[in-house]
C-alpha positions as a Markdown table, in Angstrom:
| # | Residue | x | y | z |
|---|---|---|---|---|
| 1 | Unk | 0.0 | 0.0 | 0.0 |
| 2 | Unk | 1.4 | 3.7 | -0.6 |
| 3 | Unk | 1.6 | 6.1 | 1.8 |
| 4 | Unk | 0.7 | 9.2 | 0.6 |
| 5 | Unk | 1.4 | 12.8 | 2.7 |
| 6 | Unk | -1.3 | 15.4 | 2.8 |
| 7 | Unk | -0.6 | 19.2 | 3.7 |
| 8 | Unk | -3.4 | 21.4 | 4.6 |
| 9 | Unk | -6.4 | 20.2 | 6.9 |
| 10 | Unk | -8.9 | 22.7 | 5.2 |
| 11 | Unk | -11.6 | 22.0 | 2.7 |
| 12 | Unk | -9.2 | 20.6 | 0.1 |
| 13 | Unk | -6.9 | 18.9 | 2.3 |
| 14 | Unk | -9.5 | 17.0 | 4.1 |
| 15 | Unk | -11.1 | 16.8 | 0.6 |
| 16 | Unk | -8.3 | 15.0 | -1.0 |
| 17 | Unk | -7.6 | 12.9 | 2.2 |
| 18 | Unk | -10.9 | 11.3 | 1.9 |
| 19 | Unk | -10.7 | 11.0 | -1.7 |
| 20 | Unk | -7.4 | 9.4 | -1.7 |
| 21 | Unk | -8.0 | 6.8 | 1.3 |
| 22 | Unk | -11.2 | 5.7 | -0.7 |
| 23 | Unk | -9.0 | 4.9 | -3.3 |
| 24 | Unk | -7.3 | 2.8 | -1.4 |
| 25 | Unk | -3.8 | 4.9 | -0.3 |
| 26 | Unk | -2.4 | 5.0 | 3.7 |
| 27 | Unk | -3.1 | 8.9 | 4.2 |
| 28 | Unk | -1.3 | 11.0 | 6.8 |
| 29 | Unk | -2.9 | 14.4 | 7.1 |
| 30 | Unk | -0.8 | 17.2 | 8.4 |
| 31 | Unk | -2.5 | 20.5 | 9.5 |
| 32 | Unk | -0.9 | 22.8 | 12.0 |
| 33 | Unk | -4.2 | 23.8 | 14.2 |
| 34 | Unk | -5.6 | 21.8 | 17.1 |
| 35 | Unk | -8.3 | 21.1 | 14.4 |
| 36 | Unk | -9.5 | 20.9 | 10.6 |
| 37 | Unk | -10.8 | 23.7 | 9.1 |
| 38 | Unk | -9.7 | 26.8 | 11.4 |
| 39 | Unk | -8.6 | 29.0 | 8.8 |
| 40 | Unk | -9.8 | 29.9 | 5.6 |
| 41 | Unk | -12.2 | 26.9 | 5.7 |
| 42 | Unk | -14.1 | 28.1 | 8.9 |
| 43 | Unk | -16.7 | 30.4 | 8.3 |
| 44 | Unk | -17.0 | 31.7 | 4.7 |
| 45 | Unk | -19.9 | 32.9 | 2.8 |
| 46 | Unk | -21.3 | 29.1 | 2.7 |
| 47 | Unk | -22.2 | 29.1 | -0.9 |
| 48 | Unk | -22.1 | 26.0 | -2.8 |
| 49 | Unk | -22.4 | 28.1 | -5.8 |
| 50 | Unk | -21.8 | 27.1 | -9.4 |
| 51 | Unk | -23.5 | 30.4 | -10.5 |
| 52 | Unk | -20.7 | 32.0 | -8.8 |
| 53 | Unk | -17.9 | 30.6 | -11.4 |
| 54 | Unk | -17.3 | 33.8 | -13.4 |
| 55 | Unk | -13.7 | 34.4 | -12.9 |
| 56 | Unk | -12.1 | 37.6 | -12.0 |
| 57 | Unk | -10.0 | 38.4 | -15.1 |
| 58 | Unk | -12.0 | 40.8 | -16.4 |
| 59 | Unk | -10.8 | 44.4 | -17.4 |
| 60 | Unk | -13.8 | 45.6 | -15.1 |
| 61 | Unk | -12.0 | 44.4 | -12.0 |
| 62 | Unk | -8.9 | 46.2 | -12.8 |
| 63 | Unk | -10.7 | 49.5 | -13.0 |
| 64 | Unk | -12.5 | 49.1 | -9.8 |
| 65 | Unk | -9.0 | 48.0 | -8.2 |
| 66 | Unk | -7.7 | 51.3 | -9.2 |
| 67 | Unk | -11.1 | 53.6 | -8.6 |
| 68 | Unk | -11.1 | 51.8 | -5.1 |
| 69 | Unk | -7.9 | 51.8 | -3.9 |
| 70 | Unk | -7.1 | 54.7 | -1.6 |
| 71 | Unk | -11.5 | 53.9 | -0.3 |
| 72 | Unk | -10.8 | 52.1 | 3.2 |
| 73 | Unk | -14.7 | 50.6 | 2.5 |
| 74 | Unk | -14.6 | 49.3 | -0.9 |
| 75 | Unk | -15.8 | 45.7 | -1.9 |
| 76 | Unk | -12.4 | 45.2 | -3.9 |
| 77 | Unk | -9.1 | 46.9 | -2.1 |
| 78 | Unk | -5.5 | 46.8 | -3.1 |
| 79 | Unk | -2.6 | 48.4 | -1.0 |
| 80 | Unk | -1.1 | 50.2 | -3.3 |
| 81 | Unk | 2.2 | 49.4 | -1.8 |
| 82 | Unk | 4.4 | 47.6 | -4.5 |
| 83 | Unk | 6.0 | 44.2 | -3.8 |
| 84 | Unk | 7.2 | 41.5 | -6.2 |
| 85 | Unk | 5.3 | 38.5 | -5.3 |
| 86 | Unk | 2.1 | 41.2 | -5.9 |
| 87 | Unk | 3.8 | 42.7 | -9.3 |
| 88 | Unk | 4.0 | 39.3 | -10.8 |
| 89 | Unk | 1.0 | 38.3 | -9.8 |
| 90 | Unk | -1.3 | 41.0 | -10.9 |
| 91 | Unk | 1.1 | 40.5 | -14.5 |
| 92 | Unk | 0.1 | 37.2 | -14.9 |
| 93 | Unk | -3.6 | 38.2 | -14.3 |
| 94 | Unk | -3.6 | 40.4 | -16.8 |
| 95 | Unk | -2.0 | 37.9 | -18.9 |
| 96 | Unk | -4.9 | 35.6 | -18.4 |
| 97 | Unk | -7.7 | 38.1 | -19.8 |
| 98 | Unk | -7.9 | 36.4 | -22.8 |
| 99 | Unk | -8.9 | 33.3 | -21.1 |
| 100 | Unk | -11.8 | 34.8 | -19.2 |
| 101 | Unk | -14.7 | 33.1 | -20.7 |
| 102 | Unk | -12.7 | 30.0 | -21.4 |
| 103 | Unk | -12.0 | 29.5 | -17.8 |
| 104 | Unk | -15.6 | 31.0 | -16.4 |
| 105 | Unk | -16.9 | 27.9 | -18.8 |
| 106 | Unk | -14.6 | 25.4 | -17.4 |
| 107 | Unk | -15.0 | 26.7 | -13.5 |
| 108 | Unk | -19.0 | 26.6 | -14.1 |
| 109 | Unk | -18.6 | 22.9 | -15.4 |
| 110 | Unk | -16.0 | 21.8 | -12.2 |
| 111 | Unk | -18.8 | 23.2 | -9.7 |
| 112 | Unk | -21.6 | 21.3 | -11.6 |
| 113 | Unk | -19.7 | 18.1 | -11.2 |
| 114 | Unk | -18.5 | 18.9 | -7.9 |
| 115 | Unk | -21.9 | 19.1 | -6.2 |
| 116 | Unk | -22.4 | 15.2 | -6.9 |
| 117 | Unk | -19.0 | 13.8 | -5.0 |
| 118 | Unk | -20.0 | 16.4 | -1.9 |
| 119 | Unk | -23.5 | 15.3 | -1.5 |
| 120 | Unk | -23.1 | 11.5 | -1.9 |
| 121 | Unk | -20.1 | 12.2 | 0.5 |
| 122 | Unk | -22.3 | 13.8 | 2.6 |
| 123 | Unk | -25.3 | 11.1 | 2.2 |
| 124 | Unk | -22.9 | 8.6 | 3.0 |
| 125 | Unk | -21.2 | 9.5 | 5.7 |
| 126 | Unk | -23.9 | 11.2 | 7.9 |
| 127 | Unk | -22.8 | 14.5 | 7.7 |
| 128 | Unk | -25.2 | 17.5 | 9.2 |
| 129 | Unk | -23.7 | 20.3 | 7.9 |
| 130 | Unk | -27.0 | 23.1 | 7.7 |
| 131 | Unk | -27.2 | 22.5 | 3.9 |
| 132 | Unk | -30.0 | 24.3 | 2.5 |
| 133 | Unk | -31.2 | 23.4 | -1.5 |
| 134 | Unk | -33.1 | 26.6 | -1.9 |
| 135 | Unk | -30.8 | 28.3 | -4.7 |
| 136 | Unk | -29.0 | 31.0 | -4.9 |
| 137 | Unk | -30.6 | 34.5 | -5.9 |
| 138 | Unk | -28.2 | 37.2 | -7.4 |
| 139 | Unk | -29.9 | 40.8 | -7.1 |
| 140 | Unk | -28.9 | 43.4 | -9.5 |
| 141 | Unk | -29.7 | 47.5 | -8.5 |
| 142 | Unk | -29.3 | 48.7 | -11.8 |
| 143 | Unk | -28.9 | 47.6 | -15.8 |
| 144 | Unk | -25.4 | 47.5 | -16.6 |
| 145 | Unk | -25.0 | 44.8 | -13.8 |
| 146 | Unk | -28.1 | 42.9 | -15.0 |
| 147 | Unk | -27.1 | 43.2 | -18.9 |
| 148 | Unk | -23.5 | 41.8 | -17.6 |
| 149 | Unk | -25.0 | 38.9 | -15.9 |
| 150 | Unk | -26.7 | 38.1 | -18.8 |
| 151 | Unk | -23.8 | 37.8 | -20.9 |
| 152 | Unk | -22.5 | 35.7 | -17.6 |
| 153 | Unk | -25.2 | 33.6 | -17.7 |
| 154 | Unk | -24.1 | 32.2 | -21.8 |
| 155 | Unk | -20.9 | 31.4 | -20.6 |
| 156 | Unk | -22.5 | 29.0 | -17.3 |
| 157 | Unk | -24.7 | 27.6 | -20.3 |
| 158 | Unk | -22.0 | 26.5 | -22.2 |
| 159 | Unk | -20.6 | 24.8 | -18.4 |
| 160 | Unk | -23.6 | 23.0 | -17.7 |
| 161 | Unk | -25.5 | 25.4 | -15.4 |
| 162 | Unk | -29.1 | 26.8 | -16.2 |
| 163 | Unk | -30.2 | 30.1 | -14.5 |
| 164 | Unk | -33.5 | 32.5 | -15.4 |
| 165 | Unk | -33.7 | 36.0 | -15.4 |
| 166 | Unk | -35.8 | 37.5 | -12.7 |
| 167 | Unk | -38.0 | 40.6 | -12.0 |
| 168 | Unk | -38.3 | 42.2 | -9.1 |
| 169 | Unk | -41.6 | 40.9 | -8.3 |
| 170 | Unk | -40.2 | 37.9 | -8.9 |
| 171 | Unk | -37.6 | 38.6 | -6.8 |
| 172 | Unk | -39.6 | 39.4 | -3.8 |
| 173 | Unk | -41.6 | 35.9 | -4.3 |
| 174 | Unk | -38.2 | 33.8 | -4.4 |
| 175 | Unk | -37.2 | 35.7 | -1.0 |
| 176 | Unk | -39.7 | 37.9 | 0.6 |
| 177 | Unk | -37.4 | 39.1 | 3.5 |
| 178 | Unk | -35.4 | 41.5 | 0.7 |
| 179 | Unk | -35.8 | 45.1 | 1.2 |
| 180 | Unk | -34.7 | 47.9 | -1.2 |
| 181 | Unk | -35.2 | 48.5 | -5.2 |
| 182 | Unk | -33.5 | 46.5 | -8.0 |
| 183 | Unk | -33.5 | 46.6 | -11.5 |
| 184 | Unk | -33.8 | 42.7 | -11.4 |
| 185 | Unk | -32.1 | 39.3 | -10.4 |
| 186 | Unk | -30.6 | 35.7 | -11.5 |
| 187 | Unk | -31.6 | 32.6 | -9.8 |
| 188 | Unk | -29.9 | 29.5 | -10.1 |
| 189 | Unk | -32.2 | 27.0 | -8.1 |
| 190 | Unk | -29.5 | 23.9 | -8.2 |
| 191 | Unk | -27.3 | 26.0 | -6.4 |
| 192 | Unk | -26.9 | 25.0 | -2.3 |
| 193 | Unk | -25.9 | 26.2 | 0.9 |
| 194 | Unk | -24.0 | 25.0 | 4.1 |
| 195 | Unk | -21.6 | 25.3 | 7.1 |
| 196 | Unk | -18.2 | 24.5 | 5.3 |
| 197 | Unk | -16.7 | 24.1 | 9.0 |
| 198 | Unk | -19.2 | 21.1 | 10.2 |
| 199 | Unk | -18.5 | 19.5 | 6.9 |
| 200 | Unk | -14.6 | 19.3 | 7.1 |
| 201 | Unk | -14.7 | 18.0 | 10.3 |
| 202 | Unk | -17.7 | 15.9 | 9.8 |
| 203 | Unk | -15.5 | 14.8 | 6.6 |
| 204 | Unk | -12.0 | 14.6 | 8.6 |
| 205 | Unk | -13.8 | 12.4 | 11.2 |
| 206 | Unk | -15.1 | 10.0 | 8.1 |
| 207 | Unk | -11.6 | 10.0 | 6.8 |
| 208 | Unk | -10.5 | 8.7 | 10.1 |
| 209 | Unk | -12.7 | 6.1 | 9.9 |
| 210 | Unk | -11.1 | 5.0 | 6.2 |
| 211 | Unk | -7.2 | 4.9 | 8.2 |
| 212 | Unk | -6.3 | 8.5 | 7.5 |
| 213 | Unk | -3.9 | 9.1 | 10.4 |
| 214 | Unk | -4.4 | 12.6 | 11.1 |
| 215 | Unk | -1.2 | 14.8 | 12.8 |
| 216 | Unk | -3.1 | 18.2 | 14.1 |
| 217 | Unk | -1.1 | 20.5 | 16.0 |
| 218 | Unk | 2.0 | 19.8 | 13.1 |
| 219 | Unk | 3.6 | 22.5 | 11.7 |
| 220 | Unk | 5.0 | 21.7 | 8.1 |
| 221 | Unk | 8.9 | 23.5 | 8.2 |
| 222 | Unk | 10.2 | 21.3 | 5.0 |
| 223 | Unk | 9.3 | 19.0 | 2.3 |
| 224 | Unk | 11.4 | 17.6 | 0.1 |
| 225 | Unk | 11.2 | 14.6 | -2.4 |
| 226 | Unk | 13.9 | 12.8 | -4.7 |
| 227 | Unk | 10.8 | 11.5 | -6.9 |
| 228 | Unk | 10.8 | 8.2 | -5.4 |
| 229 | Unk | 10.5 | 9.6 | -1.5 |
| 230 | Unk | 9.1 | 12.5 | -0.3 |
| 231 | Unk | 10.6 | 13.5 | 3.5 |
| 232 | Unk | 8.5 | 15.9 | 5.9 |
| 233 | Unk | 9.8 | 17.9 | 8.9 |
| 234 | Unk | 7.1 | 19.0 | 10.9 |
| 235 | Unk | 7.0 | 20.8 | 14.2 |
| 236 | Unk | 5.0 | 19.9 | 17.5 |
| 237 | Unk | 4.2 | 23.0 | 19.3 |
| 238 | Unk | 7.9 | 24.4 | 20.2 |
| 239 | Unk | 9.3 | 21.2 | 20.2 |
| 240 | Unk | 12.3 | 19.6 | 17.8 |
| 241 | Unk | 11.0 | 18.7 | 14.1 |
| 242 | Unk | 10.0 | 15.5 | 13.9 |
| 243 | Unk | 10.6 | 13.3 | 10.4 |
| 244 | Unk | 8.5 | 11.8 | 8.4 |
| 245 | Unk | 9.1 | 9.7 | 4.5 |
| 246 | Unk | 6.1 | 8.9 | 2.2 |
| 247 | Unk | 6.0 | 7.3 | -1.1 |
| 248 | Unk | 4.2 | 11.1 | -2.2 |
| 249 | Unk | 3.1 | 13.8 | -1.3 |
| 250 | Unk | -0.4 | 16.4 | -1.5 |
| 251 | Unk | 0.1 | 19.9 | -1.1 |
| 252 | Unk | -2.9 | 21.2 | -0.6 |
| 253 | Unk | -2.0 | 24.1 | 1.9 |
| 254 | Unk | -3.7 | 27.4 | 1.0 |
| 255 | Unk | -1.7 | 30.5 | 0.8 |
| 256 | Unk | 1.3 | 28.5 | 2.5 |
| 257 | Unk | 1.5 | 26.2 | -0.7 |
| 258 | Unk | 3.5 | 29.2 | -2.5 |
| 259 | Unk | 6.2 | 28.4 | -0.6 |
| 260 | Unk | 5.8 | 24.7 | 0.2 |
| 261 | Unk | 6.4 | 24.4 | -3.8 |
| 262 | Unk | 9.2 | 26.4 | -4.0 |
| 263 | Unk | 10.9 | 23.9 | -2.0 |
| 264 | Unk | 9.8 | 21.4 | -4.2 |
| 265 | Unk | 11.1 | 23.3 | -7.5 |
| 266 | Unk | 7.8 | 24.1 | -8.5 |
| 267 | Unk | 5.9 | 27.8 | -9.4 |
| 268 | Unk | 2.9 | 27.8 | -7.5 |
| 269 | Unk | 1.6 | 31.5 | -7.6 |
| 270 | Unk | -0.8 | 31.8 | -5.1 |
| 271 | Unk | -1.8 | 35.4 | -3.4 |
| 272 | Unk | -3.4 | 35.8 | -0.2 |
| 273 | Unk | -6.7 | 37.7 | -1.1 |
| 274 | Unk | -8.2 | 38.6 | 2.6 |
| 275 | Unk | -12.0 | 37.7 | 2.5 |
| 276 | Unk | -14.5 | 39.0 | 5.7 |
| 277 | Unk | -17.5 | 37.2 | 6.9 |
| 278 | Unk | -19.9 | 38.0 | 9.9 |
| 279 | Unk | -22.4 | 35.6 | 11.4 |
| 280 | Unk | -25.5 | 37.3 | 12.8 |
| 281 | Unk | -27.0 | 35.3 | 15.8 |
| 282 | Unk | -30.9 | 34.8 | 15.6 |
| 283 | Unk | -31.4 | 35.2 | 18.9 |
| 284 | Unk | -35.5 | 36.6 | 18.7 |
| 285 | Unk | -38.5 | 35.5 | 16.7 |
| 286 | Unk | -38.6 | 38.7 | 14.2 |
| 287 | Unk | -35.0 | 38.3 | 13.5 |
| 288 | Unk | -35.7 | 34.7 | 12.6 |
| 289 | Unk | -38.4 | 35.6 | 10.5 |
| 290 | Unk | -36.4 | 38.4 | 8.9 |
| 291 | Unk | -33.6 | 36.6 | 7.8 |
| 292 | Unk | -33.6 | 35.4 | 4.3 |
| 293 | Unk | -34.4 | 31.6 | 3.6 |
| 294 | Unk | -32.8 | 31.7 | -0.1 |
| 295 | Unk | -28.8 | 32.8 | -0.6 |
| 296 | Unk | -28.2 | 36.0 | -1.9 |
| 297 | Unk | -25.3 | 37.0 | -4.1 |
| 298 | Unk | -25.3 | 41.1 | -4.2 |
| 299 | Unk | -22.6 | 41.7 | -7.0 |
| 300 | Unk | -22.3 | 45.6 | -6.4 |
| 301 | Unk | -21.4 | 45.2 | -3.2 |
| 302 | Unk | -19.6 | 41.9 | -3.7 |
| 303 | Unk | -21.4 | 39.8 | -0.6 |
| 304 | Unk | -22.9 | 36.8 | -0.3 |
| 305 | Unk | -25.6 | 35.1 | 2.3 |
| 306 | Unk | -26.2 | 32.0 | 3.8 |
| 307 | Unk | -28.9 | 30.7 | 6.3 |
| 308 | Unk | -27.2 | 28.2 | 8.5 |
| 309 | Unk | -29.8 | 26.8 | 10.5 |
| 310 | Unk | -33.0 | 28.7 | 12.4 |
| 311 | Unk | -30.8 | 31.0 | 14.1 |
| 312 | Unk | -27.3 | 31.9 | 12.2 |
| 313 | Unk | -27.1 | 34.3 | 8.9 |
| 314 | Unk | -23.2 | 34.3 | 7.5 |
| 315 | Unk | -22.5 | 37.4 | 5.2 |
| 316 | Unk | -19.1 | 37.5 | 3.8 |
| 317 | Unk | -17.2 | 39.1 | 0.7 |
| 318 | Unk | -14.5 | 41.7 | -0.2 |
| 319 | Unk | -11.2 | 41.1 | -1.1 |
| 320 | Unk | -8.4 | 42.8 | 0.2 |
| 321 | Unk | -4.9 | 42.4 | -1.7 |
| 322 | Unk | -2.9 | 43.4 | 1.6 |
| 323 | Unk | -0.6 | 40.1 | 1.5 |
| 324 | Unk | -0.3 | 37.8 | 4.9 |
| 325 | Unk | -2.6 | 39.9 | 7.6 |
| 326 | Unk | -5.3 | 38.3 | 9.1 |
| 327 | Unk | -6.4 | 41.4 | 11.0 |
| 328 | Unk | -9.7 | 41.7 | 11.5 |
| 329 | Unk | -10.6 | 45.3 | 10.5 |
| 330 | Unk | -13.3 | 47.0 | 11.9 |
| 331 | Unk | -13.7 | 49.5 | 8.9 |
| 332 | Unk | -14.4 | 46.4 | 6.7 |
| 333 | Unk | -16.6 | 44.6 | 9.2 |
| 334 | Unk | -18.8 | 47.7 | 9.0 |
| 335 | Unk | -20.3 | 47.4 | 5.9 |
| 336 | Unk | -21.5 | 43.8 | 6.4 |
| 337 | Unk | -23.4 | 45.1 | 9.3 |
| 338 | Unk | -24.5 | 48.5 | 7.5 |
| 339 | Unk | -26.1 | 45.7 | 4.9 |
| 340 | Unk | -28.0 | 43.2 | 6.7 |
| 341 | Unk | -29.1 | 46.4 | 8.2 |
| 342 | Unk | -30.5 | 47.5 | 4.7 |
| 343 | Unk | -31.5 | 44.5 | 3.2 |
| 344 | Unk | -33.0 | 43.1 | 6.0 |
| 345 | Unk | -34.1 | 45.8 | 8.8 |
| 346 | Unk | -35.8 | 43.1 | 10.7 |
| 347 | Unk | -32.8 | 41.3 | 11.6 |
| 348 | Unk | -31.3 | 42.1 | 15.1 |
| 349 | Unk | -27.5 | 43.1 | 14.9 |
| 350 | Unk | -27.0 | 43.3 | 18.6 |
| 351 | Unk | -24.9 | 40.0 | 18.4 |
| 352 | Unk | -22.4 | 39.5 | 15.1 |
| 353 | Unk | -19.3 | 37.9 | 15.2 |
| 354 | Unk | -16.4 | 38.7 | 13.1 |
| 355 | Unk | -14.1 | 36.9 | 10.5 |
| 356 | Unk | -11.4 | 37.5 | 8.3 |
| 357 | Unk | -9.7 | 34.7 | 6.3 |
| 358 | Unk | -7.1 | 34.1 | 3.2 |
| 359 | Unk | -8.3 | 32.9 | 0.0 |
| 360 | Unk | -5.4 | 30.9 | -2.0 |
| 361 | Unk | -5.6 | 32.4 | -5.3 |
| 362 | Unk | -4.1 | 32.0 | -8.7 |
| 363 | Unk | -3.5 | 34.6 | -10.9 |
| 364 | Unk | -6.0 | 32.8 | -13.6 |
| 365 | Unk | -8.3 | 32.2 | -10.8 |
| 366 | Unk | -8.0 | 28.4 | -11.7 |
| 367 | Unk | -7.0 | 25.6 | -9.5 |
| 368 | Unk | -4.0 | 24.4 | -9.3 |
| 369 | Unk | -4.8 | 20.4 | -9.4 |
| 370 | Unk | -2.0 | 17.9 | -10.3 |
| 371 | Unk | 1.4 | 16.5 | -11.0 |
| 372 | Unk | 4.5 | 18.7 | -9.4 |
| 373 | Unk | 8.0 | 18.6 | -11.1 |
| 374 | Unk | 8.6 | 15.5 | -9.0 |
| 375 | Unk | 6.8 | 12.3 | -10.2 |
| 376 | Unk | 5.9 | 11.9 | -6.4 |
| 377 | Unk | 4.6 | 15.6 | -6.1 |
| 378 | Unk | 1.0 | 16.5 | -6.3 |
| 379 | Unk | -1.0 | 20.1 | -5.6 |
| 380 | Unk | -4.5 | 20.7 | -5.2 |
| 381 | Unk | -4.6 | 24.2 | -4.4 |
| 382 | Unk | -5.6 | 28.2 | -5.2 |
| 383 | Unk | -9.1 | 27.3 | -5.3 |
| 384 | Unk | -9.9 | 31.3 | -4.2 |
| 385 | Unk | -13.0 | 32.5 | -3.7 |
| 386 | Unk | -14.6 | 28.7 | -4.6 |
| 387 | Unk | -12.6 | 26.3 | -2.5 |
| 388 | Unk | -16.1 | 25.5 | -0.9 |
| 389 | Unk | -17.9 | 24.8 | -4.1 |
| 390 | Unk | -14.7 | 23.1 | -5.8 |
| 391 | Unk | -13.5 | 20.8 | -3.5 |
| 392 | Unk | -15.2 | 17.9 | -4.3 |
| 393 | Unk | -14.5 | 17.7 | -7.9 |
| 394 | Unk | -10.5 | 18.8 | -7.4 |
| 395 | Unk | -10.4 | 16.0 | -5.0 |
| 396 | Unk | -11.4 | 13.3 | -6.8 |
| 397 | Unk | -9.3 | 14.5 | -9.4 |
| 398 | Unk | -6.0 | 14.9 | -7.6 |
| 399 | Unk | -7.1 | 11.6 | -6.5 |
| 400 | Unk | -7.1 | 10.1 | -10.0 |
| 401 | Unk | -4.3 | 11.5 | -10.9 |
| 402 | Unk | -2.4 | 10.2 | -7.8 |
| 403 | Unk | -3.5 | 6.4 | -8.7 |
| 404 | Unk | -2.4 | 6.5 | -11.9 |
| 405 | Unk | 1.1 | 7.8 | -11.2 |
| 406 | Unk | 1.4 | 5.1 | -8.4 |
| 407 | Unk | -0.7 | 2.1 | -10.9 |
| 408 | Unk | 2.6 | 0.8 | -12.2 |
| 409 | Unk | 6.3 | 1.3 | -12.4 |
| 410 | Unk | 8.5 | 0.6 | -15.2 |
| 411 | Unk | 10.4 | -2.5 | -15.4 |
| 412 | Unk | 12.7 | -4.3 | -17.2 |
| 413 | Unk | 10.0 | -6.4 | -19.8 |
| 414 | Unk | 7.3 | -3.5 | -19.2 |
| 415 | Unk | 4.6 | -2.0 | -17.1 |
| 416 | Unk | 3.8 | -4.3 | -13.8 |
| 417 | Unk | 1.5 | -3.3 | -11.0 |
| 418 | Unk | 2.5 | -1.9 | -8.1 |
């Protein structure tokens, strides 16, 4: 049996962990929390949203980059502060342009296919993770948003996703609870819901079950592989790196994957691109009542909802291009409160609690799911703003690729099995 190293206990790494031990592989999982999923994977928007696969390398985000950046509130913020690893990055974005609707096509396809592994997951293993199958409703204020969505919604055709144009009357049928004016909407009733934290660990603890021996509290310092061997040093709270040597290895490690594959020869360019959530406690009947049942994706002000159970509402969105800083600002928290407050004056924002959390992104805003340099190297990683509603799929196929790498070896008179 091959023993196979995974980095990264978040929704890919616990993901691939699963995917890989049903295939048949002895797993170790390394993540460096007490837990899975305390970082990025811990309280995001919640969307399971294929309607949300437009990628971001469109001219239109550059110019609200640059009419936002010096506006401490805005949806999209960039410190205008210069540094390489940002330089290259945002060249290579601009490189990737040409491949917008190419790449929205292929992401809307992934997060189609990807909702059948992470419900059957989910059906099989027992997992209560708040999932709500009530769609996703994007709301549009005026008509150069809704004329763009339109053109949006061509390129999720072509990927497999259907999703009707709204009015506003309709609108207010699909979700009574929404205040305010718009020009009109896009609902995509396949979409889904759900607490991506209860289903990593519901997931991990399933994967535990399969063998996965899972090392929390391990803090990757090295990984290196000859092709044939890869050897982890990984730290126990304070105490001298212990090692570890597995037939391959995952990487599947968020924004810490950049420089996990530089030590494994490979390019991985991944930016940290800071995301905020809140989650409004229900605590009284008319906040209850006032809270949306369907998920909401408001693009002007680049936030998304999510009804986790009778008595939590996650709003989350923004991206902040500010490098490693997990501060929680206050200045950014302040408009997610300012728009439940709006949208939904019914709900009670005495009681909000406040997130902030990296988003591993590529500069093509695709995946990065495959083979490393080394024939023993693997990555599944940079999912960005859709690690929630990819993971499935990019497991399973980091998983496929793995078995066929490890299916045979060459030998003197041919291929034999391993």
């Amino acid at each position: 049996m091959k023993t196979i190293a995974v980095i990264g206990g978040g929704i890919t790494g616990v993901t691939t962990a699963y995917a890989l031990a049903k295939r048949g592989f002895a797993v170790t999982l390394f993540e460096r929390h007490r837990y899975a999923a305390m970082e990025t994977s811990f309280a995001n928007g919640g969307q399971l949203s294929a309607s949300n696969a437009e990628v971001w390398t469109h001219g239109s985000t550059l110019l609200k980059g640059l009419k936002w950046m010096l506006k401490r509130n805005a949806p999209l913020l960039v410190n205008p502060a210069p540094t390489w690893h940002k330089l290259s990055w945002f060249a290579e974005f601009i490189a990737a342009m040409p491949h917008y609707e190419r790449n929205t096509v292929a992401t809307a396809r992934m997060a189609v296919a990807a909702r059948q592994h992470l419900f059957a997951w989910a059906q099989e293993e027992g997992i209560e993770f708040d999932l709500r199958k009530e769609g996703i409703l994007h709301i549009y204020r005026d008509k150069s948003g809704f004329d763009h969505a339109a053109r949006v919604s061509q390129m999720l055709a072509k990927g497999g996703l259907p999703r009707r144009a709204v009015t506003p009357e309709e609108m207010k049928a699909i979700e009574p609870t929404l205040a305010g004016s718009y020009y009109g909407g896009y609902f995509t009733e396949s979409d889904a819901t759900g607490d991506i934290h209860k289903f990593t660990h519901g997931l991990a603890a399933a994967a535990e079950r399969l063998g996965v021996r899972t090392l929390y509290g391990q803090d990757v310092k090295s990984v290196q592989s000859n092709g044939q061997k890869a050897v982890i040093t990984a730290q126990h709270e304070g105490a001298p790196g212990s090692v570890h040597a597995f037939d391959g290895v995952v990487v599947c490690a968020g924004v810490a994957s950049r420089s996990l594959a530089a030590q494994l020869g490979d390019r991985v360019n991944i930016y940290p691109v800071k995301g905020y959530s809140i989650t409004v406690n229900l605590n009284d009947a008319p906040s209850q009542a006032g809270a949306p049942s369907v998920s909401l994706l408001d693009d002007e002000a680049k936030l998304v909802t999510s009804r986790l159970g009778p008595d939590r509402f996650r709003v989350a969105g923004t991206a902040e291009f500010n490098g490693v800083d997990h501060d929680i600002r206050a200045d950014r928290i302040q408009p997610l409160i300012a728009w439940v407050a709006q949208c939904f004056p019914a709900i009670n924002t005495r009681s909000v609690v406040p997130w902030a959390g990296l988003r591993p992104m590529m500069p093509n805003m695709m995946p990065r799911v495959g083979r490393g340099r080394a024939a023993n190297v693997f990555y599944n990683t940079g999912h960005g703003h859709l690690g929630w509603t990819l993971s499935a799929i990019t497991a399973d196929m980091v998983g496929s690729v793995v078995s066929e790498s490890f299916r045979s070896i060459q030998v003197p008179g041919g291929l034999q099995p391993v």
